[in-house]
Backbone as CSV, one residue per row, in Angstrom:
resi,resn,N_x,N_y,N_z,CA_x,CA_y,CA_z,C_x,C_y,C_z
1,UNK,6.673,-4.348,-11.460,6.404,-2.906,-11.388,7.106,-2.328,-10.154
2,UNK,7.814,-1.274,-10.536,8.501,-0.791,-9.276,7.763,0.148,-8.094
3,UNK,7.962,0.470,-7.022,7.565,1.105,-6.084,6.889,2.689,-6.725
4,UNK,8.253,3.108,-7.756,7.624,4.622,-7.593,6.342,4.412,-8.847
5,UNK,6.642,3.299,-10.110,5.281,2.914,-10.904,4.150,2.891,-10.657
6,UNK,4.516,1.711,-9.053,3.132,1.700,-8.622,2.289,2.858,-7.657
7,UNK,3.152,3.622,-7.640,2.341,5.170,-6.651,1.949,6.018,-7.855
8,UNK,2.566,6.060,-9.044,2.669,6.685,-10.074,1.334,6.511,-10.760
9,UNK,0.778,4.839,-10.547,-0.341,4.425,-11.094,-1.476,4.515,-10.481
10,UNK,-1.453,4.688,-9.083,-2.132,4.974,-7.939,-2.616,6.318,-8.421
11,UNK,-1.509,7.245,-8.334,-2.474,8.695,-8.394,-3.320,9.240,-9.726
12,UNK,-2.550,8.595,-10.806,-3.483,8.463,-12.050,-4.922,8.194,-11.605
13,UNK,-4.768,6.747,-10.900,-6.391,6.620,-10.684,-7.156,7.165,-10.096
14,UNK,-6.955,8.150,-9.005,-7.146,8.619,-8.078,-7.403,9.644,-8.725
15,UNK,-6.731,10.479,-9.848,-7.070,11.574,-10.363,-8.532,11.760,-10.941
16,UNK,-8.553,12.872,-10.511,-10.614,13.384,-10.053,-11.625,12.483,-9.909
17,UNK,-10.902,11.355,-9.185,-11.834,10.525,-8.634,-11.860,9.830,-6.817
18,UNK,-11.203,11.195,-6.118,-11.336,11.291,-5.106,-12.280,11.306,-3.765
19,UNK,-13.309,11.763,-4.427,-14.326,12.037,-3.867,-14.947,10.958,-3.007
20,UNK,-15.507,10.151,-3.906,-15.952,8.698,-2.903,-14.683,7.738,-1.742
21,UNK,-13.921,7.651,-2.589,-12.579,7.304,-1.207,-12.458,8.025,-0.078
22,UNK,-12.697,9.183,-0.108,-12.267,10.255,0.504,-13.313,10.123,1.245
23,UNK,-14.750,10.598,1.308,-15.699,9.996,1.982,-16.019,8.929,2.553
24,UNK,-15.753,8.039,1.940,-15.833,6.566,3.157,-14.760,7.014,4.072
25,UNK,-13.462,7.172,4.030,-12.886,7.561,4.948,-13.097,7.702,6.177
26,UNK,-13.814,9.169,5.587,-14.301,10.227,6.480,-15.457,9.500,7.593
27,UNK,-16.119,8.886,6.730,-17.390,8.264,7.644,-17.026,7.311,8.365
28,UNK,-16.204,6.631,8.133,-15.804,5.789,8.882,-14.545,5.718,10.088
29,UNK,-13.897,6.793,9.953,-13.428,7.678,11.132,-14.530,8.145,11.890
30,UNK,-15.039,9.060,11.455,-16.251,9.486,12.533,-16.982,8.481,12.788
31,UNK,-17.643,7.556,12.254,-18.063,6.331,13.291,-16.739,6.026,14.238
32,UNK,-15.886,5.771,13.771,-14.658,4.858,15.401,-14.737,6.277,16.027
33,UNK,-14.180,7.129,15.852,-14.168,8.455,16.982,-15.509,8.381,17.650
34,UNK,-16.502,8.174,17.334,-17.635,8.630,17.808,-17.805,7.651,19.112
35,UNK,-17.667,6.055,18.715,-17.653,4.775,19.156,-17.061,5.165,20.571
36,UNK,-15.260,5.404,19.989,-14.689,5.650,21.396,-15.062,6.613,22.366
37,UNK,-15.522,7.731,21.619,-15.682,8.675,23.158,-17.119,8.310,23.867
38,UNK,-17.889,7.461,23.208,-19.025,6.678,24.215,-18.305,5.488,25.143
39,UNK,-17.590,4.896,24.457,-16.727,4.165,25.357,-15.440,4.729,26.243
40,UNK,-15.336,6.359,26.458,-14.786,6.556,27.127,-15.680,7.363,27.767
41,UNK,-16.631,7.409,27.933,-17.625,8.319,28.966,-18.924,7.739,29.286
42,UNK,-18.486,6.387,29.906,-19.649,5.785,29.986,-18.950,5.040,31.386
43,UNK,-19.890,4.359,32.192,-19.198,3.944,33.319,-20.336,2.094,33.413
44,UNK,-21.063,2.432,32.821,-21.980,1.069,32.635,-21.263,0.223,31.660
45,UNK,-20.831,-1.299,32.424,-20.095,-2.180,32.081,-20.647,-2.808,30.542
46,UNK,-22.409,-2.343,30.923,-22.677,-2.876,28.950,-22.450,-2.307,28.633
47,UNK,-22.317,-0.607,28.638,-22.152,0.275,27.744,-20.764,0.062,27.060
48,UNK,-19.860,-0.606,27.569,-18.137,-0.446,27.155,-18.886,-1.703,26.410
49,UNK,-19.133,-3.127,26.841,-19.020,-4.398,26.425,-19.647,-3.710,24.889
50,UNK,-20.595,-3.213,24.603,-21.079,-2.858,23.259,-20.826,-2.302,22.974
51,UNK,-19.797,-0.881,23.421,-18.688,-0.502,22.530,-17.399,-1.160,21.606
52,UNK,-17.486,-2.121,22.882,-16.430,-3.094,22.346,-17.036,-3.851,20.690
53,UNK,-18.005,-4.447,20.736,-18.544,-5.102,20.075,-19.029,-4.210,18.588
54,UNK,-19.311,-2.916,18.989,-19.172,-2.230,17.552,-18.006,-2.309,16.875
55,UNK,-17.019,-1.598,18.043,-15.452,-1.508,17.254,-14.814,-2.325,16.630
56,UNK,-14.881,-4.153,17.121,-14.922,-5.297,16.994,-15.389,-5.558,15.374
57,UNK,-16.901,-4.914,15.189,-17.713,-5.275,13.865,-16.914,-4.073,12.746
58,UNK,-16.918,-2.931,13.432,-15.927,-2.277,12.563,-14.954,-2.181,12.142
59,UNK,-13.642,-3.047,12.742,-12.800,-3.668,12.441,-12.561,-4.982,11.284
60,UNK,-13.839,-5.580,11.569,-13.579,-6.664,11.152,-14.294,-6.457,9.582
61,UNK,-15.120,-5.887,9.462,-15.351,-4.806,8.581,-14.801,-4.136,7.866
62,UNK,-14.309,-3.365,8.173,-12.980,-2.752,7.286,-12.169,-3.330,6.816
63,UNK,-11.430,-4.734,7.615,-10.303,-5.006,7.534,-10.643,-5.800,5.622
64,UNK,-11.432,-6.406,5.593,-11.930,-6.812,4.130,-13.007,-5.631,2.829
65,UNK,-13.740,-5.284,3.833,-14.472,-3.906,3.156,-13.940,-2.707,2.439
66,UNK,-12.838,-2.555,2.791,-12.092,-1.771,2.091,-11.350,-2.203,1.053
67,UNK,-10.584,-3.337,1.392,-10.152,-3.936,0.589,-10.851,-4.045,-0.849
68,UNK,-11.649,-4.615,-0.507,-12.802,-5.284,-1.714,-13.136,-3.722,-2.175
69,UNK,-13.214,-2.515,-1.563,-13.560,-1.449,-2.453,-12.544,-1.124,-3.241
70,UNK,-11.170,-1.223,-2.860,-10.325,-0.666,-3.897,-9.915,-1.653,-5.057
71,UNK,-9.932,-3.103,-4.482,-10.411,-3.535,-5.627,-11.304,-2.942,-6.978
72,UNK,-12.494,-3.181,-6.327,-13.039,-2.692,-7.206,-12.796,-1.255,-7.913
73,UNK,-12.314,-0.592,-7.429,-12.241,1.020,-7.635,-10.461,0.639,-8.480
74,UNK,-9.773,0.066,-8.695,-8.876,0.512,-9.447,-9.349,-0.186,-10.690
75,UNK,-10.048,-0.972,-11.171,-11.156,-2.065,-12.299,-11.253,-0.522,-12.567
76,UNK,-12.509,0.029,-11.642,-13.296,1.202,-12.486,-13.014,2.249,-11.984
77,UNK,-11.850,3.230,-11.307,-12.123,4.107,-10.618,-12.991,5.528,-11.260
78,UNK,-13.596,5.048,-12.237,-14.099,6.516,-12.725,-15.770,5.934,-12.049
79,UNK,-16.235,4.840,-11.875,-17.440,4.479,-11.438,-17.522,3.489,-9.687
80,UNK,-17.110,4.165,-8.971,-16.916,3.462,-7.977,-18.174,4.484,-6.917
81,UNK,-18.721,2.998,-6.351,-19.576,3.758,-5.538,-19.133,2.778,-4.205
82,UNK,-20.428,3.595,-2.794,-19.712,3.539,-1.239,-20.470,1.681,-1.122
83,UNK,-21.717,1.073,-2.124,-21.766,-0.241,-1.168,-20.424,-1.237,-1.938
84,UNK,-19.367,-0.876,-2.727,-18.592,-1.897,-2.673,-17.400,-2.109,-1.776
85,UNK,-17.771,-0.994,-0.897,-17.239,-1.733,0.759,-18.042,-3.358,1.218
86,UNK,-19.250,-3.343,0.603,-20.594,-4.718,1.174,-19.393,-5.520,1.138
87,UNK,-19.492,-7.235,1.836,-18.462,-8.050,1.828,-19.807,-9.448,2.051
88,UNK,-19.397,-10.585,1.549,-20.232,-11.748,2.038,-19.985,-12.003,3.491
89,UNK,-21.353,-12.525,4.082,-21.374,-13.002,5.354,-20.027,-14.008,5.540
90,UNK,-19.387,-15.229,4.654,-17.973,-15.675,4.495,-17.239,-15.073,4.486
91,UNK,-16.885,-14.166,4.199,-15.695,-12.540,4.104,-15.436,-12.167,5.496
92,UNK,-16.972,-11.570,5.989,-17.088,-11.313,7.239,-16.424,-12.527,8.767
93,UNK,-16.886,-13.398,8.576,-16.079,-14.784,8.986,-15.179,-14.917,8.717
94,UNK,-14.010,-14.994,8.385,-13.006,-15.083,7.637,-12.054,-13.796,8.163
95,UNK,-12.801,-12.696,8.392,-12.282,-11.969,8.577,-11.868,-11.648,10.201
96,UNK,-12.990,-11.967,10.951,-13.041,-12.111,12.251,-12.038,-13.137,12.567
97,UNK,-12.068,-14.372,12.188,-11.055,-14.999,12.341,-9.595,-15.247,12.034
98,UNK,-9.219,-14.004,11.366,-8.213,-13.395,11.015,-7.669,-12.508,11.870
99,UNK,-8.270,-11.593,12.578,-8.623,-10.890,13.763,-8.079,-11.155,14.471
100,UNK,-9.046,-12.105,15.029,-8.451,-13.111,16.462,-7.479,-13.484,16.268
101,UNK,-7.355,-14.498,15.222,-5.614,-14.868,15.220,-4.511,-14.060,15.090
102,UNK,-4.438,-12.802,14.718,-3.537,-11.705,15.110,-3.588,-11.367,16.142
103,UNK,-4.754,-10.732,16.812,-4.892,-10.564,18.120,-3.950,-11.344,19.342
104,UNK,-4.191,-12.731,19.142,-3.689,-13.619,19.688,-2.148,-13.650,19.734
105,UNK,-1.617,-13.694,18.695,-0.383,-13.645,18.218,-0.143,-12.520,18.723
106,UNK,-0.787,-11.423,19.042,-0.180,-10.192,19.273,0.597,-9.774,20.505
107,UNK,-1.184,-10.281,21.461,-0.840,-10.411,22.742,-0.496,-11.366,23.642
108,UNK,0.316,-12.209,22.837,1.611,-13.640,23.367,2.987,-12.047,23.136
109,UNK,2.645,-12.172,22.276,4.383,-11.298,21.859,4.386,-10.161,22.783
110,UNK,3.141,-9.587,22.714,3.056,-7.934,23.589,3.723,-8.135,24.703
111,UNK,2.641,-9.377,25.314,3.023,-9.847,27.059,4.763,-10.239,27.199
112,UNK,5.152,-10.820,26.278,6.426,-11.065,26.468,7.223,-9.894,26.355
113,UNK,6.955,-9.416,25.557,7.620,-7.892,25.775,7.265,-6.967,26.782
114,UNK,6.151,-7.276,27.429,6.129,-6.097,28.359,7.005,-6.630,29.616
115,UNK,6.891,-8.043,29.793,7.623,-8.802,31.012,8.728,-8.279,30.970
116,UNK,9.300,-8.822,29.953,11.203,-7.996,29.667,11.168,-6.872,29.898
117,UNK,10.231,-5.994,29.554,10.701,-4.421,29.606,10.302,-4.410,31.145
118,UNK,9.425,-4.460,32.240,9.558,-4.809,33.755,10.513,-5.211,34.179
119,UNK,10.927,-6.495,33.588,11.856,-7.172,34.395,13.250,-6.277,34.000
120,UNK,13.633,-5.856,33.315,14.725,-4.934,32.751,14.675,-3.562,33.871
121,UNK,13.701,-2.802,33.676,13.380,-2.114,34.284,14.009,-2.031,35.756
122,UNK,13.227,-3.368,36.331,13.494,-3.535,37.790,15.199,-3.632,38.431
123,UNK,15.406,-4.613,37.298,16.944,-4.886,37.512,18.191,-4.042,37.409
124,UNK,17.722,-2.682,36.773,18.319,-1.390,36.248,18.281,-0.440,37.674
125,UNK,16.800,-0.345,38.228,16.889,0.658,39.162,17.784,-0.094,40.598
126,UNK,17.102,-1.556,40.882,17.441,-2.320,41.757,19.044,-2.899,41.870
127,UNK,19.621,-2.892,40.728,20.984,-3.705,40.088,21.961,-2.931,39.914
128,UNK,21.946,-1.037,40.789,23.354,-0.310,41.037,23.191,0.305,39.485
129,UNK,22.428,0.529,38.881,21.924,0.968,37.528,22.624,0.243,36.287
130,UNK,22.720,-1.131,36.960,23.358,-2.247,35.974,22.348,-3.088,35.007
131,UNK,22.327,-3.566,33.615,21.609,-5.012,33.925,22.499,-6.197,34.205
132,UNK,21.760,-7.307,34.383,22.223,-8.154,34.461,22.327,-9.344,32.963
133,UNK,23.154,-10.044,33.141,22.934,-11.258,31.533,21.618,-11.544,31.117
134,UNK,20.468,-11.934,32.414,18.984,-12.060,31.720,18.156,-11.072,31.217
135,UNK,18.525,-9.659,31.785,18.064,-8.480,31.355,17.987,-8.445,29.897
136,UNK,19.751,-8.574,29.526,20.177,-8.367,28.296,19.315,-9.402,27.214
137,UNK,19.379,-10.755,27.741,18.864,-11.549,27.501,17.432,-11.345,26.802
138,UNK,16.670,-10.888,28.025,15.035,-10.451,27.855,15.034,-9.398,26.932
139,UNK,16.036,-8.322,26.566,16.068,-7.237,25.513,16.042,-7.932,24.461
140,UNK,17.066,-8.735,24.167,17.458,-9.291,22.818,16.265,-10.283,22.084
141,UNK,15.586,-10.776,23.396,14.886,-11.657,22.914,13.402,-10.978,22.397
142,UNK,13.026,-9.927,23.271,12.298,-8.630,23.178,12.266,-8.435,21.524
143,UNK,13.524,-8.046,21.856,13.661,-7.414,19.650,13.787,-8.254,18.378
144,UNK,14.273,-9.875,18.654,13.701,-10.529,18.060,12.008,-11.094,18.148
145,UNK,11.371,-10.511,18.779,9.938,-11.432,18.984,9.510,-10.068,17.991
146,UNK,9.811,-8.680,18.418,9.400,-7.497,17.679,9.567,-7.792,15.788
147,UNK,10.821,-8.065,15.660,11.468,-8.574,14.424,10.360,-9.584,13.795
148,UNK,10.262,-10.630,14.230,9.801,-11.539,13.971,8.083,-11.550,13.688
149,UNK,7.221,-10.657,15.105,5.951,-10.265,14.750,5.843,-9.147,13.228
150,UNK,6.957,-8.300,12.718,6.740,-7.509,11.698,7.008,-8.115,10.847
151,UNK,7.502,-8.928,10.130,7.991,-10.672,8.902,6.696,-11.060,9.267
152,UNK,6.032,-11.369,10.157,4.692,-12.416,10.030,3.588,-10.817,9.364
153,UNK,3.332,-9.988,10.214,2.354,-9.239,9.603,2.822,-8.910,8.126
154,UNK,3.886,-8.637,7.704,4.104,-8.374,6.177,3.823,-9.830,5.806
155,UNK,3.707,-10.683,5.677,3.842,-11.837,5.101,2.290,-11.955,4.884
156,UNK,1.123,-12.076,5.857,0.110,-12.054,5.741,-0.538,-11.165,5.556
157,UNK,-0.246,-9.851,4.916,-0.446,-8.604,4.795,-1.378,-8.679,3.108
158,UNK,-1.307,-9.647,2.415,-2.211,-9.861,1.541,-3.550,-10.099,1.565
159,UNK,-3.697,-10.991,3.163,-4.836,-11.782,3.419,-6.162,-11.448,3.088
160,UNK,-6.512,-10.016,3.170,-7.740,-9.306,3.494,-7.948,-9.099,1.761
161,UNK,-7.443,-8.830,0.629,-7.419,-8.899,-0.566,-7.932,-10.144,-1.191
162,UNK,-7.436,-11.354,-0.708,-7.463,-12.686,-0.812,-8.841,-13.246,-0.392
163,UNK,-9.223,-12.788,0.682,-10.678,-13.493,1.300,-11.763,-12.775,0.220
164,UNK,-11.769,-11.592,-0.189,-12.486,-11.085,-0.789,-12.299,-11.312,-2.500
165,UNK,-11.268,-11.630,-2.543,-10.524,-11.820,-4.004,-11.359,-13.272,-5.090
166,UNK,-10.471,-14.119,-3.585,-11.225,-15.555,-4.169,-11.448,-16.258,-3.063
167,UNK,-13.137,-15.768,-2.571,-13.653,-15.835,-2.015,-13.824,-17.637,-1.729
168,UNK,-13.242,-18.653,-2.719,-13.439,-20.077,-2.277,-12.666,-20.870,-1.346
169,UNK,-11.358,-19.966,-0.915,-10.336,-19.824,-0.496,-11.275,-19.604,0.936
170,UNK,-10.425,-21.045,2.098,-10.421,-20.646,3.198,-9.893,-19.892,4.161
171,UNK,-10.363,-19.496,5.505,-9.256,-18.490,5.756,-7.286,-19.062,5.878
172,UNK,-7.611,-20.221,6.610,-6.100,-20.544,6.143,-5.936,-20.754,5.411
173,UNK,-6.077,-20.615,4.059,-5.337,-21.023,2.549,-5.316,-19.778,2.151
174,UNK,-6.619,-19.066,2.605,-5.962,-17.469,2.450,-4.494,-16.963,3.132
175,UNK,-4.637,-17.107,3.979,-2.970,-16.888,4.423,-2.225,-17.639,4.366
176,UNK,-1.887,-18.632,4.113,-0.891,-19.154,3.204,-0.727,-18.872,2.046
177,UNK,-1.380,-18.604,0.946,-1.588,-17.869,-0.212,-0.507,-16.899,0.056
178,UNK,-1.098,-15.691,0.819,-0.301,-14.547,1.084,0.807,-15.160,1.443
179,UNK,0.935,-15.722,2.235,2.562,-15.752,2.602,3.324,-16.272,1.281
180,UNK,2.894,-16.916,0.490,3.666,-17.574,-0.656,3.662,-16.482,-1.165
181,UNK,2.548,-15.590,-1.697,2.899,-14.413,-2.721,3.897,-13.514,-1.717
182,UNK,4.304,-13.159,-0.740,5.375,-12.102,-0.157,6.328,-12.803,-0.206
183,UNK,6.568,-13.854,-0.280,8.348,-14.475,-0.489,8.783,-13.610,-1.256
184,UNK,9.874,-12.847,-1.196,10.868,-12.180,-1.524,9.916,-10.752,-1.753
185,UNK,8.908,-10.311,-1.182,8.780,-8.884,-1.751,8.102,-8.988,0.026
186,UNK,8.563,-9.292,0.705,7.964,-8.369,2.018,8.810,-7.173,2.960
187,UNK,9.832,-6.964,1.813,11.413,-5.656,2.036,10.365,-4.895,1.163
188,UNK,10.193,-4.801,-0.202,9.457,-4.362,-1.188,8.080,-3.483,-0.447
189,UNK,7.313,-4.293,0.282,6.086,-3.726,0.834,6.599,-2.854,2.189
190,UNK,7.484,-2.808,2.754,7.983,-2.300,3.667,8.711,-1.303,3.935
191,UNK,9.159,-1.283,2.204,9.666,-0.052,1.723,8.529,0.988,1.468
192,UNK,7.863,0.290,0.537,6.500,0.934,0.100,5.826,1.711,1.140
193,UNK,5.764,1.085,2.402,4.757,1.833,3.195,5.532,2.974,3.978
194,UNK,6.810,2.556,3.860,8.055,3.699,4.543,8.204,4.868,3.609
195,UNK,7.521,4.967,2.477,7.512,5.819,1.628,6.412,6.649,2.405
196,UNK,5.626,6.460,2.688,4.429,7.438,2.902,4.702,8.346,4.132
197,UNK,5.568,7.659,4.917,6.198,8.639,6.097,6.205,10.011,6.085
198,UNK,7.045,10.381,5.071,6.773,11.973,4.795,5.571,12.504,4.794
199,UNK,4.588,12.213,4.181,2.997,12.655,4.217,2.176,12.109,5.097
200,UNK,2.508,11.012,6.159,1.753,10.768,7.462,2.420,12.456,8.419
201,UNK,3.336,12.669,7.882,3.604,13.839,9.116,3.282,14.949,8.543
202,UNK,3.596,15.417,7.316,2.887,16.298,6.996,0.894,16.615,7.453
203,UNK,0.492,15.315,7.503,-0.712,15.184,7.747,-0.940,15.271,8.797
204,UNK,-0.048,15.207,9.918,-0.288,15.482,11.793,-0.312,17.244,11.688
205,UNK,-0.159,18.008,10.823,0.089,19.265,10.763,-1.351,19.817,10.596
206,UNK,-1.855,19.224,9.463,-3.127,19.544,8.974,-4.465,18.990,10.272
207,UNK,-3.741,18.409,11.788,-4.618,17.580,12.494,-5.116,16.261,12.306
208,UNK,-5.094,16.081,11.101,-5.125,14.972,10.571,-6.051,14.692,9.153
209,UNK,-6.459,15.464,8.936,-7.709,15.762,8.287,-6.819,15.180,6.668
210,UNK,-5.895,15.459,6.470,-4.726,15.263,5.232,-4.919,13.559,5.487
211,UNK,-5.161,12.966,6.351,-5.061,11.382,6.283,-6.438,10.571,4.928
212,UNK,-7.524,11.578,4.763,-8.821,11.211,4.216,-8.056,11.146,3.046
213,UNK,-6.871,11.651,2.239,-6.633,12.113,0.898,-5.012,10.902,1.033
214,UNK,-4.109,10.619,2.256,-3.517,9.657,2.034,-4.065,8.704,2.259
215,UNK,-4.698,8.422,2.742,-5.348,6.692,3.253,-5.543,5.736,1.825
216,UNK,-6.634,6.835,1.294,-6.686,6.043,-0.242,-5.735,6.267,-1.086
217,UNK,-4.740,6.700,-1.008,-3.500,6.765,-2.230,-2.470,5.585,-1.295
218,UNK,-2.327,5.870,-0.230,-1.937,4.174,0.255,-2.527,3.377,0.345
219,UNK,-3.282,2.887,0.377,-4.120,1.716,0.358,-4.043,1.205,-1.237
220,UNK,-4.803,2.117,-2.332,-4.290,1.774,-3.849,-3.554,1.427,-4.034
221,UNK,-2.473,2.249,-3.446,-0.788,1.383,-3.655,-0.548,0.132,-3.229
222,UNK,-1.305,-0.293,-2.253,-0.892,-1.634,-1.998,-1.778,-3.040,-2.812
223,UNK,-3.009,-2.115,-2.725,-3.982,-2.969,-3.592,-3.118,-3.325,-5.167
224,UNK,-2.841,-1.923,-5.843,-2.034,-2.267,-6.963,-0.801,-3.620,-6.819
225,UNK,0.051,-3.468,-5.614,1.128,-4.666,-5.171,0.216,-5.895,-5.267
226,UNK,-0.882,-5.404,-4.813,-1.317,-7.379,-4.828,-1.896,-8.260,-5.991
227,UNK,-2.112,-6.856,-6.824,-3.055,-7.673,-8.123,-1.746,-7.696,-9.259
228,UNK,-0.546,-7.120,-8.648,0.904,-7.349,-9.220,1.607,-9.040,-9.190
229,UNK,1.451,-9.317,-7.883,2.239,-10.026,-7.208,0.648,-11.157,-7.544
230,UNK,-0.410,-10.980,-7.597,-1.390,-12.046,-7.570,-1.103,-12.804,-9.427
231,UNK,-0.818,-11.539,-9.943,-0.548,-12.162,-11.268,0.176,-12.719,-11.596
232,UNK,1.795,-11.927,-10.984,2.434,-13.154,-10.803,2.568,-14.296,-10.430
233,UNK,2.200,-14.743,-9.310,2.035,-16.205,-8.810,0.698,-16.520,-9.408
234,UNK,0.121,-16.133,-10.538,-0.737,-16.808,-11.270,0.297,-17.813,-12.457
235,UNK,0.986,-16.547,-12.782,1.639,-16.638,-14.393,3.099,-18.189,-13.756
236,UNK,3.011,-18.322,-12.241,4.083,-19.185,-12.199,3.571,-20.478,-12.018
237,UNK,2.155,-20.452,-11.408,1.572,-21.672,-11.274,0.980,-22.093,-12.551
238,UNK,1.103,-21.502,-13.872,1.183,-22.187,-15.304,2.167,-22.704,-15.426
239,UNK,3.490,-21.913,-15.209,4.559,-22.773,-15.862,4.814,-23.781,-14.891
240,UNK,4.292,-23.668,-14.092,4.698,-25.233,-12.983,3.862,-26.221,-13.943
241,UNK,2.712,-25.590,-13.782,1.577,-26.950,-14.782,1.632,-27.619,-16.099
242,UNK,2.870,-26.510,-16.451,3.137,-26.988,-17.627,4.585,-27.672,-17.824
């Protein structure tokens, strides 16, 4: 199914059945907004630590909870209600530890990039407004670690579908899973989400409020990619078996 099919099939479903997507949204923005400005106007060290720890649960939360709703909501989108965000206490696990291991991965790569961009920095103002070979060095290596962290997040960009999908699936076999299903379509998903560009900015116009009405027409779209791409690497692990 091609890119514009699958947006094509997206808004079908979506048609006059906006309402509940659109609302979780909503509620769940205003919970994180709400979260942060207690955690930015608070000066008591528990008060942040349990900010932290909501945002943390709401994250980790979403990151499968949603998922699992649009699941369900493209099955039925004419009957979709707000608890099939619910996720199993395993989901929830699974998910946290999905988390972290991005997290982790994130901020190895971040730190290395921020070093280079310092050390670049320094050597520019300090170096007659030259760099030097390691500068260049630290750039190049900079934009491959950048390169390289966006191939890993598309690759595991299934995961959160998967934990909730088939739930017998551990979290690493969940992501390995994903990574086998994005072989050759993680240009495909990357395109896909570069499509929405135009209407993320249109939506900075509206303040943002236009994001409640794209969020779920992107998100469908991708949900649709995975129960695409899940079928496929269903339909190939027959003919292997056979």
């Amino acid at each position: 199914m091609s890119r514009a099919e699958l947006k094509q099939l997206s808004k079908s479903q979506l048609k006059g059945n906006w309402k509940v997507p659109v609302l979780l949204i909503l509620i769940y923005s205003v919970v994180l907004i709400l979260v942060s400005i207690i955690q930015n106007h608070t000066d008591s060290g528990l008060g942040i630590f349990i900010g932290f720890i909501i945002s943390l649960g709401l994250e980790v939360w979403g990151f499968v909870g949603f998922s699992k709703f649009f699941l369900k909501f493209r099955e039925n989108p004419n009957n979709s209600k707000f608890e099939d965000v619910l996720v199993s206490k395993s989901a929830l696990l699974k998910s946290l530890g999905f988390v972290v291991i991005i997290s982790i991965i994130g901020a190895i790569i971040g730190g290395i990039i921020g070093v280079a961009a310092v050390a670049s920095s320094v050597n520019f103002i300090f170096g007659n407004g030259g760099l030097s070979a390691v500068s260049w060095l630290l750039i190049i290596l900079s934009i491959v670690l950048g390169v390289l962290l966006t191939i890993f997040s598309l690759a595991v960009s299934m995961t959160s579908y998967i934990i909730v999908d088939k739930e017998n699936l551990g979290l690493i076999k969940a992501m390995k899973l994903s990574i086998q299903m994005m072989k050759g379509h993680k240009w495909e998903l990357f395109v896909i989400q570069l499509s929405f560009i135009g209407w993320a900015i249109l939506c900075l116009i509206t303040l943002g409020i236009g994001y409640l009405w794209l969020t779920p027409y992107m998100t469908l779209t991708i949900t649709n990619l995975y129960k695409e791409l899940d079928k496929n690497n269903s339909l190939k692990a027959i003919e292997t078996d056979i």
